[in-house]
SELUMTOR-295957 format. One line per 8 residues: their letters; for each residue x, z, y of C-alpha. Coordinates in pm, 1 decimal. Example, Ala and Ser with C-alpha at 12.3 -4.5 7.8 and 13.67 -1.06 7.14 Angstrom:
BEGIN
AS> 1230.0/780.0/-450.0  1367.0/714.0/-106.0;
This chain:
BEGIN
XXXXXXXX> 6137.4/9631.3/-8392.0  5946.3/9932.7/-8563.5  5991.4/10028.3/-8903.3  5901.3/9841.5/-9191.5  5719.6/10213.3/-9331.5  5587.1/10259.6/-8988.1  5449.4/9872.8/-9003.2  5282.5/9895.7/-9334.1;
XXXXXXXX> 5117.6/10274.5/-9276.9  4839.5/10119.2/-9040.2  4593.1/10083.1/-9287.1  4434.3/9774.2/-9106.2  4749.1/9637.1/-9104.4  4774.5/9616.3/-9524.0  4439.7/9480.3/-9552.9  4570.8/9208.2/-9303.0;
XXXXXXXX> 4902.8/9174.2/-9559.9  4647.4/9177.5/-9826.4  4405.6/8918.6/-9703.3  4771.2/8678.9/-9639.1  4823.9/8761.6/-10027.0  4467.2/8658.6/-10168.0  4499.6/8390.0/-9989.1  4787.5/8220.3/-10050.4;
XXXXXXXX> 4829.7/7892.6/-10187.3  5130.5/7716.7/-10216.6  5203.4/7407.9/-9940.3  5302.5/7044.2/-9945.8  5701.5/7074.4/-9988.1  5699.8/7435.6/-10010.0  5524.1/7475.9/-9648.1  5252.6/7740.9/-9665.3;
XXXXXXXX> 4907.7/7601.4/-9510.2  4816.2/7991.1/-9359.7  4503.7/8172.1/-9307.5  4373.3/8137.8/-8942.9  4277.8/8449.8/-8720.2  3904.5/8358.6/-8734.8  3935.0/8329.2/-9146.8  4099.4/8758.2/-9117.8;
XXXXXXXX> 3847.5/8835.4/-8817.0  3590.0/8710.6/-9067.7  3724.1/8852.4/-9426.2  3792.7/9223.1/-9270.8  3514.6/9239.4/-9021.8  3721.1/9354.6/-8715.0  3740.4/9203.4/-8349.0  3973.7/8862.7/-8301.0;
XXXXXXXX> 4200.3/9107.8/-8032.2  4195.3/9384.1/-8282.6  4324.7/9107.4/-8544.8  4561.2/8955.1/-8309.9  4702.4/9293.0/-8168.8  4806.2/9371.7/-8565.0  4916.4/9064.8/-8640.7  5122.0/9043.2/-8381.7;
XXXXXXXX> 5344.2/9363.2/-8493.3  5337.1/9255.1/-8825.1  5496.4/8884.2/-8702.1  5734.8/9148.3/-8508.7  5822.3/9320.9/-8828.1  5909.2/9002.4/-9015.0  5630.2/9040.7/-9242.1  5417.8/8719.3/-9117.9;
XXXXXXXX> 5516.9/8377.6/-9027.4  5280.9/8146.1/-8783.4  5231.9/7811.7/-8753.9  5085.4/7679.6/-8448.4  4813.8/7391.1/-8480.9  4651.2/7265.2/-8111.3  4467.0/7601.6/-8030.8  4493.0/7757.1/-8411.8;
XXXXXXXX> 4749.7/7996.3/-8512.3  4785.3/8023.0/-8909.5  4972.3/8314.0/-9067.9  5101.7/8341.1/-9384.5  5291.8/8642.5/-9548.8  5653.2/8710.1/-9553.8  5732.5/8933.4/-9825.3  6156.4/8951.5/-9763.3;
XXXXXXXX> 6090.8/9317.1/-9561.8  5881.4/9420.6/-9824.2  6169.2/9426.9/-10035.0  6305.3/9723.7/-9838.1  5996.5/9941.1/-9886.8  6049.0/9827.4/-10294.2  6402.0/9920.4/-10326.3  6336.5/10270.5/-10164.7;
XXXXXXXX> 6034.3/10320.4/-10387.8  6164.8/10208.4/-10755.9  6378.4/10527.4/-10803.2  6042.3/10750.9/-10714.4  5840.6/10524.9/-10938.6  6079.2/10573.4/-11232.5  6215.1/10919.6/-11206.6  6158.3/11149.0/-11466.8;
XXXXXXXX> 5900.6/10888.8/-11642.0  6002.2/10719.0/-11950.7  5658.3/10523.1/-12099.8  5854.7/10380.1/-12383.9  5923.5/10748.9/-12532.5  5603.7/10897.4/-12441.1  5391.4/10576.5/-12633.0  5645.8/10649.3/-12911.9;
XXXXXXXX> 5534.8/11021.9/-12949.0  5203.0/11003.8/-12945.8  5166.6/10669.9/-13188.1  5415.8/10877.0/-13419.7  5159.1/11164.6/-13437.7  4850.1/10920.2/-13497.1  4718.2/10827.9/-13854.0  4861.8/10488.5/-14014.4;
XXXXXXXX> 4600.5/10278.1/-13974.9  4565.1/10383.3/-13645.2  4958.9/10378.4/-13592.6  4956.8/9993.8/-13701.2  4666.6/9904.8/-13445.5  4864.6/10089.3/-13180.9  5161.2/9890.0/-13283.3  4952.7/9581.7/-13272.7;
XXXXXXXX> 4822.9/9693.0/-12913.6  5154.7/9727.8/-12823.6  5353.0/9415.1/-12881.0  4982.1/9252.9/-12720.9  5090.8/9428.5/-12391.1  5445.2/9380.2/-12429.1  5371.0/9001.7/-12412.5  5110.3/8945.7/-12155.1;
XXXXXXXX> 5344.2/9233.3/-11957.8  5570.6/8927.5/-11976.3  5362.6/8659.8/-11877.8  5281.5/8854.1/-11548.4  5587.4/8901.5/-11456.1  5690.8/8555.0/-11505.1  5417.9/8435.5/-11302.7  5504.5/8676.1/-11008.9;
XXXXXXXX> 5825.8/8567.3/-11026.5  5733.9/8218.7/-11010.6  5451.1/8277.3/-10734.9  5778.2/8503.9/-10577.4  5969.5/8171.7/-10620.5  5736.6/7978.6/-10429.6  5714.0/8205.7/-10130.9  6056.6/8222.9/-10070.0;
X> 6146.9/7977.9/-9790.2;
């Protein structure tokens, strides 16, 4: 099996992962419905063997699941290896970067009306920050087999 990095550096092969992702809606009992070959072929604009040839290392990695119907292959997005590629990146993504204290110093240095409409700004994206993450979770929730 190839690396999960190695996997997701094609970039053919994310717009595949990212075509799975847009269109993914959740299944009867928690079984995912899938996006057929022709509906990626179609979406990206590439050959049906070019499509097949990536999806098939991608099923290889672990990142899609198909489901055979007659002479129709669906394929629907596993994210489990992904979490891999998120654990190595989180310490990257946070090093050295603390938002919190960075919005603090410049609001502190701002006028007070303008302080209070930063504060107001603020506590805005501090609660549709989380919304979102409730809803990935929950979307994360329903992708999980």
């Amino acid at each position: 099996m190839a690396d999960i990095f190695t996997v997701i550096a094609d970039p053919t092969r994310r717009d595949i992962l990212q075509v799975l992702l847009d269109g993914f809606e959740p299944g009867i009992e928690g079984v995912q419905p899938g996006t057929s070959v022709s509906e990626i072929v179609a979406q990206l604009g590439l050959s049906q063997p070019t499509v097949s040839k990536h999806l098939k290392v991608l099923r290889e990695a672990g990142l899609v699941s198909v489901r055979e119907e007659g002479q129709h292959r669906f394929y629907s997005l596993d994210y489990t290896p992904l979490e891999s590629v998120e654990d190595w990146l989180i310490p990257f993504l946070s090093a050295d970067f603390d938002p919190a204290e960075q919005a603090r110093q410049m609001v502190a240095s701002l006028p007070d009306q303008a302080r209070h409409v930063a504060d107001a700004i603020g506590h805005s994206l501090a609660d549709t920050t989380h919304r979102v993450t409730s809803a990935v979770q929950a979307v994360g929730k329903k992708l999980r087999p």
